[in-house]
C-alpha positions in Angstrom: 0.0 0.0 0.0 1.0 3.5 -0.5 0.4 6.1 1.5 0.5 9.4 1.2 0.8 12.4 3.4 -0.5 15.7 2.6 1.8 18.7 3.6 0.7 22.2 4.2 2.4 25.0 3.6 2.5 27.2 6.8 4.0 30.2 6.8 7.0 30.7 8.7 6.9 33.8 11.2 9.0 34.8 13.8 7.2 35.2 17.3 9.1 38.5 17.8 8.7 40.5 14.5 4.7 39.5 15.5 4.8 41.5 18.9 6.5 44.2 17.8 3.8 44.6 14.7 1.4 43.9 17.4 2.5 47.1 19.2 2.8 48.7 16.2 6.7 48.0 15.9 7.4 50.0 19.3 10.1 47.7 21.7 9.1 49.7 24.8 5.3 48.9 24.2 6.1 45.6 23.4 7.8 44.8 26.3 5.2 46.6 28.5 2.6 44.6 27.2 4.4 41.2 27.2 5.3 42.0 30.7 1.1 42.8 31.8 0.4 39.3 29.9 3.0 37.7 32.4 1.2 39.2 35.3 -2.1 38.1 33.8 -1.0 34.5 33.9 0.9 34.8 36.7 -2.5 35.2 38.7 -4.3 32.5 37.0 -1.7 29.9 37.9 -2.0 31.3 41.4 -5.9 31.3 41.0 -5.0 27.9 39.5 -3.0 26.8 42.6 -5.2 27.9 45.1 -8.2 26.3 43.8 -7.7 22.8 43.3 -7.4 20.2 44.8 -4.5 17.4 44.8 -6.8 14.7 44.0 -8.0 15.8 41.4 -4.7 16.5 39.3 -3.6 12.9 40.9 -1.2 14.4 42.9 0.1 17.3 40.2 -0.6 20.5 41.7 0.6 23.6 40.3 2.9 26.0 42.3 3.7 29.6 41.6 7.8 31.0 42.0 9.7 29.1 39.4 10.8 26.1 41.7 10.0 22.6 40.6 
Protein backbone atom coordinates (compact mmCIF):
# COMPACT_ATOMS: atom_id res chain seq x y z
CA UNK A 1 0.00 0.00 0.00
CA UNK A 2 0.98 3.48 -0.52
CA UNK A 3 0.40 6.12 1.51
CA UNK A 4 0.45 9.36 1.16
CA UNK A 5 0.82 12.43 3.37
CA UNK A 6 -0.47 15.72 2.55
CA UNK A 7 1.80 18.66 3.57
CA UNK A 8 0.73 22.18 4.25
CA UNK A 9 2.41 24.99 3.64
CA UNK A 10 2.51 27.17 6.82
CA UNK A 11 4.01 30.21 6.76
CA UNK A 12 7.00 30.66 8.66
CA UNK A 13 6.88 33.76 11.17
CA UNK A 14 9.04 34.79 13.80
CA UNK A 15 7.17 35.20 17.28
CA UNK A 16 9.14 38.50 17.78
CA UNK A 17 8.70 40.47 14.54
CA UNK A 18 4.67 39.48 15.48
CA UNK A 19 4.80 41.51 18.94
CA UNK A 20 6.45 44.23 17.80
CA UNK A 21 3.78 44.62 14.72
CA UNK A 22 1.41 43.95 17.37
CA UNK A 23 2.45 47.11 19.17
CA UNK A 24 2.82 48.69 16.25
CA UNK A 25 6.66 48.04 15.93
CA UNK A 26 7.44 50.02 19.34
CA UNK A 27 10.10 47.66 21.70
CA UNK A 28 9.09 49.67 24.76
CA UNK A 29 5.34 48.94 24.21
CA UNK A 30 6.15 45.58 23.38
CA UNK A 31 7.83 44.76 26.33
CA UNK A 32 5.16 46.58 28.51
CA UNK A 33 2.63 44.64 27.21
CA UNK A 34 4.38 41.22 27.21
CA UNK A 35 5.27 41.97 30.72
CA UNK A 36 1.11 42.80 31.83
CA UNK A 37 0.36 39.29 29.90
CA UNK A 38 3.01 37.73 32.37
CA UNK A 39 1.16 39.20 35.27
CA UNK A 40 -2.13 38.06 33.78
CA UNK A 41 -0.97 34.52 33.87
CA UNK A 42 0.90 34.84 36.68
CA UNK A 43 -2.54 35.23 38.67
CA UNK A 44 -4.26 32.54 37.00
CA UNK A 45 -1.75 29.87 37.88
CA UNK A 46 -2.04 31.33 41.43
CA UNK A 47 -5.86 31.33 40.99
CA UNK A 48 -5.05 27.86 39.47
CA UNK A 49 -2.96 26.82 42.59
CA UNK A 50 -5.17 27.90 45.06
CA UNK A 51 -8.17 26.34 43.85
CA UNK A 52 -7.68 22.84 43.29
CA UNK A 53 -7.41 20.15 44.82
CA UNK A 54 -4.55 17.36 44.84
CA UNK A 55 -6.81 14.68 43.96
CA UNK A 56 -8.05 15.82 41.40
CA UNK A 57 -4.69 16.47 39.29
CA UNK A 58 -3.57 12.86 40.88
CA UNK A 59 -1.20 14.38 42.92
CA UNK A 60 0.14 17.29 40.24
CA UNK A 61 -0.63 20.52 41.73
CA UNK A 62 0.57 23.63 40.30
CA UNK A 63 2.94 25.97 42.30
CA UNK A 64 3.66 29.60 41.63
CA UNK A 65 7.76 30.99 42.04
CA UNK A 66 9.69 29.11 39.43
CA UNK A 67 10.82 26.06 41.71
CA UNK A 68 10.02 22.56 40.56
Amino acid sequence: MSRTVAQTEEPEFDPVEVALAFCGGDACATIAALLDELQFVRGQLALTEAGMSVGFTRGWKPHFGGEQ
